[in-house]
N, C-alpha and C positions, 0 to 999 in steps of 0.2 A: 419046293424050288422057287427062289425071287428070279423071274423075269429080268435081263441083264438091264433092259431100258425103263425098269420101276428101283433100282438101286438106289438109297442115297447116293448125291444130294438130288434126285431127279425133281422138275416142277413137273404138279400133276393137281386133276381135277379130281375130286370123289363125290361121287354121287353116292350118299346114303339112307337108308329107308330106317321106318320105325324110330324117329321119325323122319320124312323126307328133308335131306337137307343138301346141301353142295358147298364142298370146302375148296380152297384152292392154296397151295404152298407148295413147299419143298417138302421132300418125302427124308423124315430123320431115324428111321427105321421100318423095316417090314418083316412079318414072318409069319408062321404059320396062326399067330393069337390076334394079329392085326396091324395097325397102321399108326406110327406114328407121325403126326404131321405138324407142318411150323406153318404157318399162313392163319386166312381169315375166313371167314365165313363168304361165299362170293357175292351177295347179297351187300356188304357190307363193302366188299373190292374197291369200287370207285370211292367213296366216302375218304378209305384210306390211300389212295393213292392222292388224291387232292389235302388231304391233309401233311402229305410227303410232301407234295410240291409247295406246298403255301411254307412248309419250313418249321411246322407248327401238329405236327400227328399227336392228338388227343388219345388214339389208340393204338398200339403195340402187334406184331400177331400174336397167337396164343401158340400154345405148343400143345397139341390135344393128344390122346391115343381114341383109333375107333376101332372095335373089337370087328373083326373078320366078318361076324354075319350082320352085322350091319351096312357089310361095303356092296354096293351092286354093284359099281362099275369103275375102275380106272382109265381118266384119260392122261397123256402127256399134253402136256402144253404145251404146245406148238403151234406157229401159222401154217393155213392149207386153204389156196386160191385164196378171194377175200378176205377169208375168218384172219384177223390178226390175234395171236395170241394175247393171254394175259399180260406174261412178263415183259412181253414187247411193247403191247400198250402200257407198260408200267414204264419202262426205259421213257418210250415216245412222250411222257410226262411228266417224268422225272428229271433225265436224263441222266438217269445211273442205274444198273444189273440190279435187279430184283433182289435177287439172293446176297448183297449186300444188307441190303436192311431184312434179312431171314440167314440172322446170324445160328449158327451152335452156339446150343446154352453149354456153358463152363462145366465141367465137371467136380464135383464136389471133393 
């Protein structure tokens, strides 16, 4: 059973192990094999979002799959007190929806 608030198109963090890593996108499918995600590495986040604003993005997001036992943790992306979210700092930068530039790839 998917979780109604991990649905695509939801944005969300993943935290995954073996090896440790953390992605951040839009969520373009889920289910019982894994995770399909459009985003970037979040290590990588700012790099891209300043390459959005300058007008000028050298990198793209990726479209990855992470198989299920690699995922430890879902978060939603969202602000809470303080923390400002991703997407929002990305807006806050941009000044345009994230999920704009985290289009669906075409169907063949």
């Amino acid at each position: 059973m998917v979780l109604p608030f991990l649905k695509p198109p939801a944005i969300v963090i993943l935290y995954l192990q073996a090896p440790r890593e953390r992605y951040w996108g839009v969520v373009r499918a889920l289910d019982a094999t894994g995770v399909v995600l459009q985003g970037t590495d979040l290590d990588s986040f700012d790099d891209w979002v300043r390459q959005v604003a300058s007008g000028e993005p050298n990198q793209e997001p990726s479209t990855v799959f992470f198989p299920l036992h690699r995922v430890e943790r879902v978060f939603l992306d969202e602000s809470a007190g303080d923390f400002v979210s991703f997407a929002e700092r990305f807006k806050r930068s941009v000044g345009e929806d994230a999920r704009y530039y985290l289009t669906p790839i075409p169907e063949p």
